[in-house]
C-alpha positions in Angstrom: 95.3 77.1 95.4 96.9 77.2 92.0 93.5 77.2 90.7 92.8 80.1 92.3 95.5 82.4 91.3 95.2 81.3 88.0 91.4 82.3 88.4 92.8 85.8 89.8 95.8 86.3 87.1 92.8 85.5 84.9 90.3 88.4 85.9 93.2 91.1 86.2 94.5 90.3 82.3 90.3 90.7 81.4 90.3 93.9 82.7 91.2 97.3 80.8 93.0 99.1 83.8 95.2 96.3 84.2 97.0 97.7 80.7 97.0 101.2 81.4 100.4 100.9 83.5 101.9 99.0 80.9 101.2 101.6 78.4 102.0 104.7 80.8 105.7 103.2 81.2 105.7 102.9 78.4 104.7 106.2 77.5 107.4 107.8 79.8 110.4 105.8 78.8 109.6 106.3 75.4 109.2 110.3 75.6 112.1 110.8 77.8 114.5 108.9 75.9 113.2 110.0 72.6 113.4 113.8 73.9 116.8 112.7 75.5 118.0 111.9 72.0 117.6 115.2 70.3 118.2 117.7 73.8 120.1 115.1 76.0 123.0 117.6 75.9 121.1 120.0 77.2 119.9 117.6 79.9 123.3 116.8 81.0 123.8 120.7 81.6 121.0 121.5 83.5 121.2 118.5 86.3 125.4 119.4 86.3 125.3 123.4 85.6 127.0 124.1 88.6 130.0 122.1 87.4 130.8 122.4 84.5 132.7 125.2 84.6 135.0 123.7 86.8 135.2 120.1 85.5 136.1 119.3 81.8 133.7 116.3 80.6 134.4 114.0 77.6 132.8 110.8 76.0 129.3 109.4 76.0 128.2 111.3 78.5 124.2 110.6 77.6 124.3 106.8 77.5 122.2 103.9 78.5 123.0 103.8 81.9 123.2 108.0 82.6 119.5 108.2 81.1 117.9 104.7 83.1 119.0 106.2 86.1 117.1 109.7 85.8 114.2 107.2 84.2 114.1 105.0 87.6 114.0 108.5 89.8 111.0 110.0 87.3 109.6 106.3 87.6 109.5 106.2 91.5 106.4 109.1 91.7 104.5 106.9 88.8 104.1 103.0 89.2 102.9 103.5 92.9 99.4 104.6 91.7 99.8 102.3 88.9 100.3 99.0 91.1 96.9 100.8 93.2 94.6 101.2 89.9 94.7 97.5 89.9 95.4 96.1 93.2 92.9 98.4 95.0 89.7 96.7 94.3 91.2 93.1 94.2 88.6 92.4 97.1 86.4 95.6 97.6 85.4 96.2 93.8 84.3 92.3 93.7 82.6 93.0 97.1 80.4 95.4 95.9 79.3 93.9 92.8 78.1 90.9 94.8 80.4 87.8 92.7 82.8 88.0 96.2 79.6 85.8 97.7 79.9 83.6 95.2 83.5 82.8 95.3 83.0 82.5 98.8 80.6 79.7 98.5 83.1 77.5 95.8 84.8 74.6 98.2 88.0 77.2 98.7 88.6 78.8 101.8 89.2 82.6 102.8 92.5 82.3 103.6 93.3 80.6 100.1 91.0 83.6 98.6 92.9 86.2 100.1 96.4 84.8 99.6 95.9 83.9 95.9 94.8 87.2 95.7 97.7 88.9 97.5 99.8 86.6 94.8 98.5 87.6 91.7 98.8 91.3 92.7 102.2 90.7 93.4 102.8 88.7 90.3 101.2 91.8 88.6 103.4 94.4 90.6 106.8 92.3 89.9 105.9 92.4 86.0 105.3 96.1 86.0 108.5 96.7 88.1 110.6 94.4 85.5 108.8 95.5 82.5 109.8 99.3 83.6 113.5 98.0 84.2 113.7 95.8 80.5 112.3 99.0 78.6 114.5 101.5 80.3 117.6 99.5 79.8 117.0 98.2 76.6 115.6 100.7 74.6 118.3 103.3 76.0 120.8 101.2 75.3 119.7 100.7 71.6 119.3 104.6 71.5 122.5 105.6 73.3 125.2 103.2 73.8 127.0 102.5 76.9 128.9 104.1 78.5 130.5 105.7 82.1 127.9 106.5 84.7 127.8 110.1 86.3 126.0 110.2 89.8 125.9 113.5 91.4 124.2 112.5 95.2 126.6 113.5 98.1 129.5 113.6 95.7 130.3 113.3 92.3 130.5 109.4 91.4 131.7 108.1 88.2 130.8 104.6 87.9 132.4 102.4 85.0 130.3 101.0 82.6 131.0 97.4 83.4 130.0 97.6 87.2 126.8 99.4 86.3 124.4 96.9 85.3 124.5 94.6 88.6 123.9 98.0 90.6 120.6 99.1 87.7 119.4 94.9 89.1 120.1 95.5 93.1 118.2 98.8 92.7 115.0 97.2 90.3 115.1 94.8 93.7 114.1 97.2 96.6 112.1 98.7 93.7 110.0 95.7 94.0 110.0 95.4 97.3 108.5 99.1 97.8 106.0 98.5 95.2 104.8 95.1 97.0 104.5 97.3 100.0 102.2 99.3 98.2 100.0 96.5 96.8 100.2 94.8 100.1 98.5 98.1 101.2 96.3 98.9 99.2 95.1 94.9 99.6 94.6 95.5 103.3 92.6 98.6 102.6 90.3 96.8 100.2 89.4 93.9 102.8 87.7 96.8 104.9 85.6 98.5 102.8 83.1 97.7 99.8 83.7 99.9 97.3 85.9 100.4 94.2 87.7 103.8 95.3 88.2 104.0 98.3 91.2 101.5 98.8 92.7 103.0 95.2 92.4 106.7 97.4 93.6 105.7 100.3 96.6 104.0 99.6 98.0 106.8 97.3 97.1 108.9 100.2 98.8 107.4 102.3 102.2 107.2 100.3 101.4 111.0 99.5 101.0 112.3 103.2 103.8 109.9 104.5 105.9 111.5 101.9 105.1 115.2 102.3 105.5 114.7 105.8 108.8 113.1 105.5 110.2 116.1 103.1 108.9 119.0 104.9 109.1 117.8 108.5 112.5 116.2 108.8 113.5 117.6 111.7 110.3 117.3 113.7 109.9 113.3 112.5 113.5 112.2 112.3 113.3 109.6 114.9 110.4 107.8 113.2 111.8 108.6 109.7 113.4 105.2 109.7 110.0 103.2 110.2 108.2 104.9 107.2 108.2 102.7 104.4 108.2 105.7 102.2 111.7 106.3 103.8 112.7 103.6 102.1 111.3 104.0 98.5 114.2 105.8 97.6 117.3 103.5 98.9 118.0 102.1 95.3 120.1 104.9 95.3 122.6 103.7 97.7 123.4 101.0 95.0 125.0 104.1 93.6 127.5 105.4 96.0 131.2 105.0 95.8 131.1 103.0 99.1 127.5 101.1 99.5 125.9 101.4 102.8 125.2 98.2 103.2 124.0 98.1 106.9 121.3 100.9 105.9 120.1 99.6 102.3 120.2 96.0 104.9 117.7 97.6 106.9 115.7 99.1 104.0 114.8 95.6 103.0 113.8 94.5 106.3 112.0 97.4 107.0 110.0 96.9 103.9 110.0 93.0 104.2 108.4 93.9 107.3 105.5 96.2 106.7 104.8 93.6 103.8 104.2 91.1 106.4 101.9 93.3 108.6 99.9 94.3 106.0 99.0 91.3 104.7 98.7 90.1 108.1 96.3 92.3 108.9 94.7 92.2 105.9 94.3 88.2 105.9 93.0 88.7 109.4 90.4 91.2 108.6 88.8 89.2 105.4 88.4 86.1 107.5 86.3 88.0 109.5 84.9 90.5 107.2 81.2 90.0 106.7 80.3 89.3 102.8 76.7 90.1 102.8 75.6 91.2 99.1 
């Protein structure tokens, strides 16, 4: 078995999609910090417009912790199709170029195929997710400092800046656990067909529908809106409150622990039977 995700870790490092995350984050952090360095004043009044004219603000206001936080809710729209564009075609992309027969005859058995697979896309989602978290914190804290958190959700929260940094880790957690949701996904999709796209499409479709549907028809879907794992992408946020929910960011992690489970259950179940013909 170790063999085998080594052999998988192996072929995602060989291929050039596999980097393009990696250098997107990268891409993002780096332009939004750098533009937050010269306009993050500006920033600061636009999200908080409303209230300045009632509120008198003073310190570093733009700091390490201020900037990772707008970073992880810019962040939350990107690395989902990033975790796809190499998880999709774990199993469908090698399927139709005909080397899934071949691994299938080595003495290793499906079940051990799909789970090492369903490993290294995980180990691969969990480095993307941390590498976002490192470069966001780091590099804004070399920019900017540290520094007193402002968190406008329900209410205005000011959060010291030495009980931030245990909330940024809690958050980085459920964001790990969406994103394995999403390569868990997009692994089940790929044991059903045989091509390349199609699992990359119809996982971000999914996520995009789910979440349209969740935004514009909240009142129509509000007693399912709990079971959506798209629901759930955003309860890092609760990390932030002045009194944590934790019975609801509890269920978030279940409920995502959960659809995990099914979709590499069903996934699993699907490959042992799947027939590998070409």
């Amino acid at each position: 078995m170790r063999q085998l995700i080594g052999i998988e870790l192996f072929k995602i490092s060989k291929r050039p999609r596999t980097y393009i995350g990696f250098g997107t984050i990268a891409f993002i952090v780096l332009a939004f910090e750098f533009a937050a360095m010269g306009n993050g004043e500006a920033l600061f009044g636009l999200i908080f417009k409303n209230l300045q004219g009632s509120f008198r603000m003073e310190g570093n206001i733009i700091n390490v912790n201020f900037v990772t936080y707008l970073l992880m809710n810019t962040l939350l729209f990107h690395v989902p199709i990033l975790v796809v564009l190499v998880t999709g075609d774990m199993i469908s992309g090698e399927a139709s170029k005909g080397s899934l027969r071949l691994l299938l005859q080595r003495p290793y058995s499906r079940t051990q195929i799909y789970f090492a697979k369903w490993i290294a896309a995980s180990i691969y989602t969990i480095l993307l997710v941390v590498f976002a978290g490192v470069l966001m914190y780091g590099l804004g804290y070399l920019l900017f400092g540290e520094g007193d958190l402002f968190v406008f959700r329900q209410v205005i929260n000011i959060i010291n800046a030495d009980d931030v940094v245990w909330r940024f880790g809690y958050g980085l957690g459920i964001g790990i656990l969406a994103m394995l949701v999403v390569s868990s996904l997009s692994l089940m999709i790929s044991s059903f067909v045989n091509n390349s796209i199609g699992p990359i499409v119809g996982t971000i479709a999914v996520i995009i529908v789910l979440t349209v549907l969740s935004t514009l028809m909240v009142n129509i879907l509000e007693p399912i809106l709990p079971y959506l794992f798209t629901t759930h992408f955003i309860k890092w946020q609760y990390f932030f409150d002045p009194e944590m929910d934790w019975p609801t960011i509890n269920n978030a992690v279940v409920v995502l622990i959960a659809y995990i489970l099914v979709f590499t259950g069903v996934g699993w179940w699907n490959f042992r039977r799947k027939d590998i013909l070409t």
